[in-house]
Each structure stands twice: as structure tokens, then as C-alpha cells.
C-alpha positions in Angstrom: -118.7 20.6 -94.1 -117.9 21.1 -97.9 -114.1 19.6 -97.2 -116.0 15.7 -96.5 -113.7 14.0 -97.3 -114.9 10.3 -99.2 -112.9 7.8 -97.4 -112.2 7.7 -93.5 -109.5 5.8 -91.9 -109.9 4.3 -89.0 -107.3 0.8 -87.0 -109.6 -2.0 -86.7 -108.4 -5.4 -85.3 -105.0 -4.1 -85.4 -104.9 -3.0 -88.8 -105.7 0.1 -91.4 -109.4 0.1 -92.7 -110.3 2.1 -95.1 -114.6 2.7 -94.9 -115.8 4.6 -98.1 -118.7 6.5 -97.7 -121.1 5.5 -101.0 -124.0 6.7 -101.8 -125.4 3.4 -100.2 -123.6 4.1 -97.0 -124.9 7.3 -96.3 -128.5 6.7 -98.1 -128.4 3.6 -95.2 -127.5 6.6 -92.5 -129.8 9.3 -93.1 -132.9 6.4 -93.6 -131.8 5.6 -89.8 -131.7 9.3 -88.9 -135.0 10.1 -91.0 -134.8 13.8 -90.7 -132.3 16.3 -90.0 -132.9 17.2 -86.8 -132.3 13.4 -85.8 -128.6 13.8 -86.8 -127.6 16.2 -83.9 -129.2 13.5 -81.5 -126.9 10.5 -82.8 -124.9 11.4 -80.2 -126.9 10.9 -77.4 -129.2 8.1 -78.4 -127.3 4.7 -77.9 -129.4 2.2 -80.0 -129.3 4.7 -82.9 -125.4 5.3 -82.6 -125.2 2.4 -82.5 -126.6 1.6 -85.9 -125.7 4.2 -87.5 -121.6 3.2 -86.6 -122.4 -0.6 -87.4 -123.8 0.7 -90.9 -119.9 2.1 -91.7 -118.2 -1.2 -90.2 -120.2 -3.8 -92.0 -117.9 -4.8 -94.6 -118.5 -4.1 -98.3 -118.0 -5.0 -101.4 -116.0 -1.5 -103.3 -119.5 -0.6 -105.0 -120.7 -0.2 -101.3 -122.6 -3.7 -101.0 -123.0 -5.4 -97.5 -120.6 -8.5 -98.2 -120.8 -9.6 -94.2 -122.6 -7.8 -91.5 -121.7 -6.9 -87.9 -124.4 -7.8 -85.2 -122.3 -6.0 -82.3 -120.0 -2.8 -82.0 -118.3 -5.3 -79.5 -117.8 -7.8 -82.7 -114.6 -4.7 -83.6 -111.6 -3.8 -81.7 -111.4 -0.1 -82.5 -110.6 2.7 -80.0 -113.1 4.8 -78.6 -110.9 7.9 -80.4 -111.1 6.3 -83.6 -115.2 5.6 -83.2 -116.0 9.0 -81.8 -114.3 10.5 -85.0 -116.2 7.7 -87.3 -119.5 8.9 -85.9 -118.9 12.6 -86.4 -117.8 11.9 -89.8 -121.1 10.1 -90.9 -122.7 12.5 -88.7 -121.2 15.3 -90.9 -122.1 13.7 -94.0 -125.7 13.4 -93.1 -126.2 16.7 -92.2 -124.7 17.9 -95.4 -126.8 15.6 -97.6 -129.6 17.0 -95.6 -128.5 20.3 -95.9 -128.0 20.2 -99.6 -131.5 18.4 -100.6 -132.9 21.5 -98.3 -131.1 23.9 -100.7 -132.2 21.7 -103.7 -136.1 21.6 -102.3 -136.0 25.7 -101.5 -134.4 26.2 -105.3 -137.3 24.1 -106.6 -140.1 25.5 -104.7 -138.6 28.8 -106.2 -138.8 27.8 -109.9 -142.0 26.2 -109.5 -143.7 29.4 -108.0 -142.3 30.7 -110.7 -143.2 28.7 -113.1 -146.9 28.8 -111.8 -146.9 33.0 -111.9 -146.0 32.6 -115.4 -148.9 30.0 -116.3 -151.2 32.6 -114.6 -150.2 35.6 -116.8 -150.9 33.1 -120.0 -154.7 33.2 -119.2 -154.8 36.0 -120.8 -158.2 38.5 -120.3 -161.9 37.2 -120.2 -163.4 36.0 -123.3 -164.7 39.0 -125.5 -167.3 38.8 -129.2 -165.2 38.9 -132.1 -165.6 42.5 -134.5 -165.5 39.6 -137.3 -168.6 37.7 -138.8 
């Protein structure tokens, strides 16, 4: 999954399209998958599929804004090939962005507990009378 490549090109309406995947885009995919075990399941739940392929084909403006949405998958003529291959793409770059912010959480929770053990040993020993007056 580390080869993602950015830009996917599918033949819609008869001609080249070009769908970049921003940080919208897939910010807009894994909010409609919600967690990472939702991502496998694309696949097999139709009204989610569905959304998450509409959320590539909407067109945008280059920064990734929704310049006109698409209401239906039926609204496109585009092969079932070239669909299939769109959904495991965005499929694949969910996963990853799931799989990185895992790696991220794990690294922080690491530095944090460690962190914390460090704080502890500052304490230092109970309070003891001073030799001085």
C-alpha cells in the first residue's frame, strides 16, 4: 500500500478523468467508513459503496472542493472494470490512512508512557527535616 499512487484514471462519459485523491477526498471517505474495520466491508455493503464511489466522482474544484455533485452512480457512464478498480483504490487509501494514524497513536502512547515514567522519578523521596536552622 505504500506505492498509492495520488491520481487515478479512470473513462467516464467517453473520455479520460483524472480523480485526485486530496486530503478532502479521502478525509470525506474514511468519515463514511468511520473505523478501519468498516473499510474491508465497502465491498459488500451497497449504500455505503455507493457513497464512498460517488464521493471520488463528484467533481471538484483542483484544491479538492465539491464544484457539482452526483446524486446517482447511474448519473456516470463508467465500466464496471474501471469502478471496481476506483473502489479498491480509495479502499486502499483508507486503510492506509487508517493504518498510519494507528502507527502514529501506538508511537504516541509510547512517548507519553514515557514521558509519565519520567515525571514519576522527578518526585523525588518523601519530605525529610533540614540538618540546617
Amino acid at each position: 500500500m505504500s506505492d498509492l499512487q495520488d491520481r487515478f484514471e479512470i473513462t467516464q462519459d467517453g473520455e479520460k478523468r483524472e480523480i485526485f485523491m486530496s486530503f478532502g477526498l479521502l478525509n470525506e471517505i474514511t468519515a463514511l467508513m468511520g473505523e478501519p474495520a468498516t473499510a474491508a466491508s465497502v465491498y459488500f455493503a451497497p449504500k455505503l459503496r455507493e457513497q464512498v464511489l460517488l464521493s471520488a466522482l463528484h467533481d471538484r474544484a483542483p484544491s479538492g472542493k465539491i464544484k457539482e455533485q452526483l446524486v446517482s452512480l447511474d448519473d456516470v457512464e463508467i465500466s464496471a472494470s474501471d469502478m471496481e478498480a476506483l473502489l479498491a483504490w480509495e479502499v486502499d487509501h483508507a486503510i492506509g490512512f487508517f493504518t498510519r494514524s494507528m502507527d502514529r497513536v501506538v508511537k504516541l502512547k509510547g512517548a507519553l508512557e514515557g514521558l509519565n515514567q519520567g515525571a514519576s522519578s522527578l518526585t523525588g523521596s518523601p519530605v525529610s527535616p533540614s540538618k540546617k536552622r
